[in-house]
C-alpha positions in Angstrom: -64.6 2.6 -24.9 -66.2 5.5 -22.8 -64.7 8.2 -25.5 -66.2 6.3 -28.3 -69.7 6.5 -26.5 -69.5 9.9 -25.7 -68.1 11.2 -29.0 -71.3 9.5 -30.1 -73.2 12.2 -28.3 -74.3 10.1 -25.2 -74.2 12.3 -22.4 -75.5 9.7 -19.9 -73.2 7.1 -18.5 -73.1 4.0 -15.9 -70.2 2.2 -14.9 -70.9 -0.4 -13.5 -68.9 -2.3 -10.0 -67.2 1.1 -9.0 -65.1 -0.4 -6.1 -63.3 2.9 -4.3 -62.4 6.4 -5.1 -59.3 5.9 -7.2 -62.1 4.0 -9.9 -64.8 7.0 -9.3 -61.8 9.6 -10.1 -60.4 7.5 -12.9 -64.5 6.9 -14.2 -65.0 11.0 -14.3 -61.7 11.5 -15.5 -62.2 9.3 -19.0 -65.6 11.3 -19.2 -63.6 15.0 -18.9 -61.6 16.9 -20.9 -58.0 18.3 -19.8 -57.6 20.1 -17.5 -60.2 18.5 -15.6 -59.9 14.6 -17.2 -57.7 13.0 -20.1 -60.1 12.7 -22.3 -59.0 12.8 -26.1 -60.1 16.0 -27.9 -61.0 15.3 -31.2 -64.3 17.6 -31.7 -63.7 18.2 -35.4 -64.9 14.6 -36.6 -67.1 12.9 -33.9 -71.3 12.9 -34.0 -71.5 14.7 -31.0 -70.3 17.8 -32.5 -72.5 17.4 -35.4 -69.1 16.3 -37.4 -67.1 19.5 -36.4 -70.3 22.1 -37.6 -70.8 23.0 -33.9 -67.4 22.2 -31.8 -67.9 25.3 -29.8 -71.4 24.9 -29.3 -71.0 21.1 -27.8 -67.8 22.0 -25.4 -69.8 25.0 -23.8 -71.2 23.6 -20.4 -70.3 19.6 -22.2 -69.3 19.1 -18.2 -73.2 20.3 -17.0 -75.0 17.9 -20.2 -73.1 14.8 -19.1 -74.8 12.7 -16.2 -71.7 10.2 -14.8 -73.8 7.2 -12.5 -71.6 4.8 -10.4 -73.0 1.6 -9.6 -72.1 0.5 -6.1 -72.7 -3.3 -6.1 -69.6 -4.3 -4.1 -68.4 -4.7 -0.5 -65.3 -2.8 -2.0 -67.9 0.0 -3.3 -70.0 -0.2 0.1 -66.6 0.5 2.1 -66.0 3.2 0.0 -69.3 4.5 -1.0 -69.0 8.1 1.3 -65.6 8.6 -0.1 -67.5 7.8 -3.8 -69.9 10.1 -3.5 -67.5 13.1 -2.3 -66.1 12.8 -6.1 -66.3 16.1 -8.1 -67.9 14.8 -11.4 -69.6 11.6 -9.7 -73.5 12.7 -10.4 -75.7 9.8 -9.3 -74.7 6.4 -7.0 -76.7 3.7 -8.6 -78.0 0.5 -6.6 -77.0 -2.6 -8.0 -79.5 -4.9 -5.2 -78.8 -8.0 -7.9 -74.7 -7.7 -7.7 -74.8 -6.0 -4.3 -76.8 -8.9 -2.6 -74.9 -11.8 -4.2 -71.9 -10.2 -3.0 -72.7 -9.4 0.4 -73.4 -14.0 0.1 -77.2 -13.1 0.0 -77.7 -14.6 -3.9 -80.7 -13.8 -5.4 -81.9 -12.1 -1.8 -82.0 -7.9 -2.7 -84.3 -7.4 0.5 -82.2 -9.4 3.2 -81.8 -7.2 6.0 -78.0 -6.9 5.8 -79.1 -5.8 1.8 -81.1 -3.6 3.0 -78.9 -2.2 5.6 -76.2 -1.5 2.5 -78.5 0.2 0.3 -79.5 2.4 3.3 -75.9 3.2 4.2 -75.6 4.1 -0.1 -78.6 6.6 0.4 -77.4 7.8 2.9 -73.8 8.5 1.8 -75.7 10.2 -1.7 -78.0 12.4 0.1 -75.1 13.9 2.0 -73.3 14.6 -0.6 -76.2 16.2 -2.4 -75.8 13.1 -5.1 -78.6 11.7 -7.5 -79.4 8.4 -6.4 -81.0 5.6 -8.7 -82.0 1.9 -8.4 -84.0 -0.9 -9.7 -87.7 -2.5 -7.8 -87.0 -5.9 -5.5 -89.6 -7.5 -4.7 -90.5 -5.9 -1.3 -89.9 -2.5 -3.0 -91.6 -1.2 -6.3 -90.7 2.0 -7.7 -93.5 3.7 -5.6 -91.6 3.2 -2.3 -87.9 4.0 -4.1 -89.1 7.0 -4.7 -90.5 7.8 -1.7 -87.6 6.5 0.0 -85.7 9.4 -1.8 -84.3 7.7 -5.0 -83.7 10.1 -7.9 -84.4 6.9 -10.8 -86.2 3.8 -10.6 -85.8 2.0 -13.8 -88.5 -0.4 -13.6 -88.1 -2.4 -16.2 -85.6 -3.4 -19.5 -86.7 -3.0 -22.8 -86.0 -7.1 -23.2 -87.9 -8.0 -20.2 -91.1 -5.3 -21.1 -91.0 -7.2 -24.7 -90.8 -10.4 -23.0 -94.2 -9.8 -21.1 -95.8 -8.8 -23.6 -95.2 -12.0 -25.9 -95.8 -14.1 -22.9 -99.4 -12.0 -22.6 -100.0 -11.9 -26.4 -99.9 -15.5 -26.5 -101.8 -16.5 -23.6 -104.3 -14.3 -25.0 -104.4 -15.9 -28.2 -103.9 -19.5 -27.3 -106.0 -22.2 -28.6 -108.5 -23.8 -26.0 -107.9 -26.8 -24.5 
């Protein structure tokens, strides 16, 4: 599935529930070329090569375009996350604080303290490693105070839930007195 996205001509991708460093090396290694991956080379007939017009031109610095996030939303992915981030290839350690709070058994909770304690152990573990780091808001933190917290990418909001608002808005801007 990941070759089919990237011979698309994605160059950004997120795996989610990245759980030690045999699945960080095995997520960089679908996204890489041999020597450095076992991804299939088939250049002459995929989008991302503009259809085999420009194969040379899309495999020259392919490795420096692509941007390879990990989610770390897991216990397994917290034990491991220093080990994570030391991956060759790994880019940016995204926060999951949905997944990673339900399954640290704080459901629905991304600003319990023992959340919070993982997410500052992930930091952490990207900053040392000179690794991106990106997130979503809780409710305690807005993208204001990610950011300033040292996270790389906030995404703030979903495409779905920014449509959803508006609708919801729209309509309660329209509705008929009562």
């Amino acid at each position: 599935h990941v070759k089919r996205v990237l011979d698309l001509g994605m160059q950004t991708v997120m795996f989610p529930m990245v759980d030690s460093v045999a699945d960080a090396k095995a997520v960089v290694s679908a996204c890489r070329y041999p020597p450095a991956g076992r991804r299939g080379l088939a250049t002459g007939g995929i989008r991302a090569s503009g259809w085999g017009m420009d194969t040379k031109g899309y495999l020259a610095g392919l490795a420096d375009r692509q941007l390879i996030m990990c989610q770390i939303e897991t216990p397994g992915g917290l034990n491991a996350v220093e080990e994570i981030a030391a991956v060759d290839g790994v880019d940016l350690l995204f926060v999951g604080p949905n997944d990673l709070s339900a399954s640290l058994g704080h459901f629905g909770d991304q600003d319990h303290p023992d959340v919070r304690a993982a997410i500052d152990r992930i930091v952490k573990a990207a900053k040392a490693k000179g690794k991106f780091l990106g997130t979503v808001p809780t409710k305690q933190r807005d993208a204001k105070a990610l950011f300033a917290a040292g996270f790389d990418l906030v995404v703030s909001g979903s495409d779905v839930a920014l449509l959803r608002e508006a609708a919801v808005a729209h309509v309660k801007a329209n509705k008929a007195p009562s």
